[in-house]
N, C-alpha and C positions, 0 to 999 in steps of 0.2 A: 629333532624337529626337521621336518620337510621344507627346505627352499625351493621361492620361485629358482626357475633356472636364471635366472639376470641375477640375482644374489647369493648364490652357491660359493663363489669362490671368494669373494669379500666376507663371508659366514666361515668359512676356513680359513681364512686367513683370521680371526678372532682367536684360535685355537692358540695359534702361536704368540697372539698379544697377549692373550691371559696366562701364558706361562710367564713373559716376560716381567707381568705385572708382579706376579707373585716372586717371583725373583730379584724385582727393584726393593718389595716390600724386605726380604729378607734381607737386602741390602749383597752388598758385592755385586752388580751386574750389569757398571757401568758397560765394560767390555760388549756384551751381550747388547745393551742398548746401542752399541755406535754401531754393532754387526749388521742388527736388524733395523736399524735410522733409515733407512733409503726404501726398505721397505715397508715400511710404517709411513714414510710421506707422500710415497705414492699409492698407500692406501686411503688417505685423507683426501689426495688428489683427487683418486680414483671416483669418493663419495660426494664431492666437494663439487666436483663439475658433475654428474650424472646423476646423483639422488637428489641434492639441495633445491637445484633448479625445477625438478621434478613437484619436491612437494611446494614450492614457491606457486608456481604454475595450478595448483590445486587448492589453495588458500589455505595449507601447512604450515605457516609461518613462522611459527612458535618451536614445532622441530627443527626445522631447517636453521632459524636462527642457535638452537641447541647444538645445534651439530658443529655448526661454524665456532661457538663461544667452547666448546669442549676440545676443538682440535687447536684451536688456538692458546688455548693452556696448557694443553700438554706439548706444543711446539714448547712454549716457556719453559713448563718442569724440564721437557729434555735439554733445553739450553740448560740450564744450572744444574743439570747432572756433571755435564761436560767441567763443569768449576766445582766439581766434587760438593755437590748439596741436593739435597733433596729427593734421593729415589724414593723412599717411603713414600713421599707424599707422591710424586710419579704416577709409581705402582699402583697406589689406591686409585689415582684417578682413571690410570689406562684400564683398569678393572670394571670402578664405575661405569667407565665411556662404553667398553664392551656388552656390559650387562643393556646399559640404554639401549646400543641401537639393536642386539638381540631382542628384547623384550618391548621395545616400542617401535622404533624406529621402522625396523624392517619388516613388523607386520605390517606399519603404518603404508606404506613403501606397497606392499602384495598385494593390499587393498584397492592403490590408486591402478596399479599391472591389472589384477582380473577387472576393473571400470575399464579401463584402456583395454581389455582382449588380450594385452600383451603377452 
């Protein structure tokens, strides 16, 4: 699928969570998670100040408030990885959270860019 150009590289960077995901599910990949922790938070970040506000701003509220409630559980899953519990459940969710902002979010997102001309 064709990205606006503003979301090409947060849409690639997916690539890499949903291996991680399948990875937590199969379990062993604590390692893998702390590698890529720093870039997963500054993926959040990245969505967090520049999408959320975005659809706030457009009366999206229901996403936006999604976005914030899924990053913030998967901050948790990944805490209690770190004390050896929970990738499975992790995985499944960083999966979930991917497929969301693929298939809603970031059409949702392309919609308000072509209103805006962006």
């Amino acid at each position: 699928m064709k990205r606006h150009p503003k979301l090409i590289q947060l849409s690639r960077e997916h690539h890499t969570a949903l291996r991680l995901g399948r990875h937590l599910v199969a379990g062993g990949a604590a390692d893998e998670l702390r590698a890529e922790h720093a870039a997963l938070m500054a993926h959040f970040d990245e969505e967090e100040r520049d999408l959320a506000p975005l659809l706030q701003k457009h009366g999206q509220f229901a996403l936006a408030e999604r976005l914030y409630a899924e990053h913030a559980q998967l901050r948790t899953l990944f805490a209690a990885i770190s004390h050896g519990t929970g990738e499975t459940e992790a995985g499944q969710a960083l999966i979930a959270h991917v497929r969301f902002e693929e298939r809603e979010l970031f059409p949702a997102i392309e919609i308000l860019f072509a209103q805006a001309g962006a």
